[in-house]
C-alpha positions in Angstrom: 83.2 80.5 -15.9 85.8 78.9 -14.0 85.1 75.9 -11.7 87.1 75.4 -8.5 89.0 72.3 -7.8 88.5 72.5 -4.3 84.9 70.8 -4.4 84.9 67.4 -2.5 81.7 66.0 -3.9 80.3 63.4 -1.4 77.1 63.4 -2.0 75.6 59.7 -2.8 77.9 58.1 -0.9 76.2 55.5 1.5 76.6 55.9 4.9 74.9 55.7 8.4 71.9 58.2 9.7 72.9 60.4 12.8 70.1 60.1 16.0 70.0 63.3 17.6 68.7 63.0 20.8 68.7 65.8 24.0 65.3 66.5 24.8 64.9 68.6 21.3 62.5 67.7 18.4 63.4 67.2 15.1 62.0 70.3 13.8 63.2 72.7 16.3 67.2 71.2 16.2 66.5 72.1 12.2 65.3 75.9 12.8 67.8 76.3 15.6 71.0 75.1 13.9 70.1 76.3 10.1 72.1 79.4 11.1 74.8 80.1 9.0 78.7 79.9 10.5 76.8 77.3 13.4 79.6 75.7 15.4 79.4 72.1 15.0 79.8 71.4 18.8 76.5 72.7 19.9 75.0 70.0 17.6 77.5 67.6 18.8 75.8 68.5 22.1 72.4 66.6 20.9 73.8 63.8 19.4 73.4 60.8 21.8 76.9 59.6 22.4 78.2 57.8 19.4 76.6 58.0 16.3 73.8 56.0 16.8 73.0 53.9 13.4 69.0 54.1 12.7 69.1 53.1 9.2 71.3 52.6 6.1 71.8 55.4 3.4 71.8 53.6 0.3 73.9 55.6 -2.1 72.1 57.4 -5.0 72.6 58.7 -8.6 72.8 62.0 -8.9 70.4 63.9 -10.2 70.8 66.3 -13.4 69.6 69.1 -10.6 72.3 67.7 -8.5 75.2 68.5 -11.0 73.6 71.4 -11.6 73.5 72.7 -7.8 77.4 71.1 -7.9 78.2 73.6 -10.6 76.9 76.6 -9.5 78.9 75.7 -5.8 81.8 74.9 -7.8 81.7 78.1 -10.0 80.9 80.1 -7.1 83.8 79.0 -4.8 86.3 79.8 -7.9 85.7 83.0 -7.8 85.7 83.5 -3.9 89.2 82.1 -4.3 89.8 84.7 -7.1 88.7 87.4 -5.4 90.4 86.6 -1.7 93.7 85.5 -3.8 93.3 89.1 -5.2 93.1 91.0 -2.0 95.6 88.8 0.6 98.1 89.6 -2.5 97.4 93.3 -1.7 98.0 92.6 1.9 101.7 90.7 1.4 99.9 87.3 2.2 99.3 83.9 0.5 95.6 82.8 0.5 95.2 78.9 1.0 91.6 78.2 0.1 89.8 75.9 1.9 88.0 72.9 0.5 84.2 72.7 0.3 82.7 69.2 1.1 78.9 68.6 -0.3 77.5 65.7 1.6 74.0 64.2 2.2 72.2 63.5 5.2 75.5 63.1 7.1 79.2 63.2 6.9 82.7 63.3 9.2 84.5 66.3 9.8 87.5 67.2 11.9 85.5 69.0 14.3 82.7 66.0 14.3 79.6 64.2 12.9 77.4 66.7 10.6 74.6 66.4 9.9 71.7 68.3 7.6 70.5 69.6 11.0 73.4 71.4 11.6 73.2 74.0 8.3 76.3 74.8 6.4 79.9 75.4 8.9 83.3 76.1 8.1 85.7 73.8 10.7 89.4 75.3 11.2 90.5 71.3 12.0 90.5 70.7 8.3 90.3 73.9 6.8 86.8 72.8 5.2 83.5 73.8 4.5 80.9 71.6 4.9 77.4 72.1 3.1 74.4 70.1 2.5 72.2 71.0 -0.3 69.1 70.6 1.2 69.6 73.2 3.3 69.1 75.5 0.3 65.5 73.9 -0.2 65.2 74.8 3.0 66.1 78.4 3.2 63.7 78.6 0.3 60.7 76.3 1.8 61.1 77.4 5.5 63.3 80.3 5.6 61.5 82.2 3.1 64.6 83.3 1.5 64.8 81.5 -2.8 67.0 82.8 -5.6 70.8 81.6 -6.4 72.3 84.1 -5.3 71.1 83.3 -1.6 73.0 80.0 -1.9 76.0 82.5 -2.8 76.2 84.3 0.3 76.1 81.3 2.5 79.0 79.8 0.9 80.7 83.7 0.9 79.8 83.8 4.4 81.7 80.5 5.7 84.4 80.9 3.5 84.3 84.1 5.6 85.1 82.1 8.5 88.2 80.8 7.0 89.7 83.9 6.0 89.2 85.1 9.5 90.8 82.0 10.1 93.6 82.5 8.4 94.1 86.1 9.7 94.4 84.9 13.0 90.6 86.1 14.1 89.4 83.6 14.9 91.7 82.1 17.2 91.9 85.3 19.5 88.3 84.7 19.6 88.4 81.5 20.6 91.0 82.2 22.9 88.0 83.7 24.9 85.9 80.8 25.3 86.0 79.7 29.2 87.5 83.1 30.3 84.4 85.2 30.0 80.7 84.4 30.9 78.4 83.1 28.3 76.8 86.0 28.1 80.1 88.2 27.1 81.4 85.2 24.8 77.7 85.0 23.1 78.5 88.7 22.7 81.7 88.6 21.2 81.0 85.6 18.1 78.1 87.8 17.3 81.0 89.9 16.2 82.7 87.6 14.5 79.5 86.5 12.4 78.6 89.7 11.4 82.2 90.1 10.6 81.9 87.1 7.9 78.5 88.7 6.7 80.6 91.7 5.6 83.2 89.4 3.7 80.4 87.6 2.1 79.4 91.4 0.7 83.5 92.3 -0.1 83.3 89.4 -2.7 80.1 89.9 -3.9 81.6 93.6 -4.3 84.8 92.5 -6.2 83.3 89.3 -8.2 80.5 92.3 -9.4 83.6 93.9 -10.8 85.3 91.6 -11.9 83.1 89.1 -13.4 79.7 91.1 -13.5 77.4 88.4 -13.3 75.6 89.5 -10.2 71.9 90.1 -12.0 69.3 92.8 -11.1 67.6 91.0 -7.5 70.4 89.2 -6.6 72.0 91.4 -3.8 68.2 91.6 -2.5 68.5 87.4 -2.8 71.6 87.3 -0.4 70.2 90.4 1.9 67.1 88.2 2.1 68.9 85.3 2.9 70.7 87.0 5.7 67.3 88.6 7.0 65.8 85.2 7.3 68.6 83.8 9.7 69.1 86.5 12.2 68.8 85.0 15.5 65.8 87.1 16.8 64.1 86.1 13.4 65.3 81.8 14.5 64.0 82.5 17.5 60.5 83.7 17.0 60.2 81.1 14.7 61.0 78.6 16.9 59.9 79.7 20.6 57.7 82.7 19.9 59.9 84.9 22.2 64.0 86.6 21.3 66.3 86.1 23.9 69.2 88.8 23.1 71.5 87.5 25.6 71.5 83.9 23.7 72.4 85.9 20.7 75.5 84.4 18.8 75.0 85.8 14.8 73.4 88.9 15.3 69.8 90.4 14.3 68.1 90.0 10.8 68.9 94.3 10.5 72.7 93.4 11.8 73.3 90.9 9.2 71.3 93.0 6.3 73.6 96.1 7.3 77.2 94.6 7.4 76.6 92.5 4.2 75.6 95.2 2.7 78.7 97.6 4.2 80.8 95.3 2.5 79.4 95.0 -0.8 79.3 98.9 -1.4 82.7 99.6 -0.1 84.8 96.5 -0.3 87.1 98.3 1.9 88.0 95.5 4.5 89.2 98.0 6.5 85.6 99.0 7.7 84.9 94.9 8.8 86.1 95.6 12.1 83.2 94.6 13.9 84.7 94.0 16.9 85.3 97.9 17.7 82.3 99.0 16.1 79.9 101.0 18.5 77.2 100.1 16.4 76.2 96.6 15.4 
């Protein structure tokens, strides 16, 4: 199958380590942040000002499983571009796909310093998606959520993120921030991730027709995946008690449903989260 040329492969490259500070242990920063579509400026928020250097990454030969997780990223993102390229033709638009950046331990971005802690997040500065393998080996270690296809839906679900992007979403979204309380704005990019949860399923609907590759336990792979970052699921992991009003991705059962929406209609006409009376 086809590879994308919109992989920017930085992984290996040397670089220096990120200190996240803020009162927060490692462990919990990890759990908390391993949510798909997180924005990079609540991580930014730990991160002691400046990037503090703690120790040298040496750079490193990639591994055969490397270029083999590179691939499968690679092949994946080709046909997410095939499939949105596809539908914004039906809609009278051009689709500009966004570049995916692989990194390790740490990396620049337009909207700031990533790091592994902060799980895989699209940034509108640069147009890019930003993804650190390892956070795979943790959705399967910690998460509980293995299989290929789980790595699938989180890139399907930021690339999500740009197409709302580049329909103008995500800016009247944003456009919010500052003019309504926490609370309300909390309420509102729960919306808007459960709205990139339902693209995620319209490719996996289209690249299923289209390419047919989608195996027997792969759509349960990527509802699994969703399941095991829904922010009552974080949260009990990670405190013991769900706070609904801290809420900004939606429940396990939200996640599972408008994923799945998507992938059995592929109608983008029913994504419209934002009206819906039911999440």
């Amino acid at each position: 199958m086809r590879k994308s040329d919109n992989v920017e492969d930085r992984r290996g490259i040397g670089g220096k380590q990120l200190a996240v500070g803020g009162g927060l242990g490692g462990l919990v920063i990890a759990i908390l942040f391993m949510l798909l579509g997180g924005n990079p400026d609540e991580v930014l928020q730990n991160i002691q000002s400046g990037p503090a250097e703690t120790s040298a990454a040496s750079g490193r030969q990639l591994s055969e499983k490397d270029k083999m997780m590179g691939d499968f990223v690679s092949v994946t993102l080709a046909s997410i571009e095939d499939v949105w390229g596809g539908l914004f033709k039906q809609m009278g638009r051009e689709y500009q796909p966004p570049k995916l950046v692989l990194f390790t331990s740490q990396t620049s971005s337009a909207c700031g310093y990533a790091s592994a802690a902060s799980g895989p997040f699209y940034c509108p500065g640069d147009d890019k998606v930003y993804l650190d393998l390892d956070f795979f080996d943790q959705m399967q270690r910690k998460l509980g959520a293995p299989g290929d296809f789980a790595l699938a839906y989180v890139i399907a679900h930021e690339v999500g993120h740009h197409v709302q992007n580049q329909l103008g979403i995500s800016d009247q979204v944003m456009a919010q921030q500052g003019r309504l309380r926490e609370v309300e704005f909390n309420k509102l990019m729960v919306r808007m991730e459960l709205q990139a949860d339902f693209l995620a399923g319209v490719w996996a609907h289209y690249a299923q027709q289209t390419k047919n590759f989608i195996e027997a336990g792969d759509i349960e792979e990527g509802m699994n995946a969703a399941s095991s970052v829904g922010d009552d699921r974080i949260q009990r992991q990670s405190q013991g008690y769900i706070v609904p009003d801290a809420f900004t991705h939606g429940t396990s059962e939200q996640r599972v449903r408008w994923f799945t929406l998507g992938f059995r209609t592929g109608d983008i006409k029913q994504g419209d989260t934002f009206n819906a009376r039911v999440l």
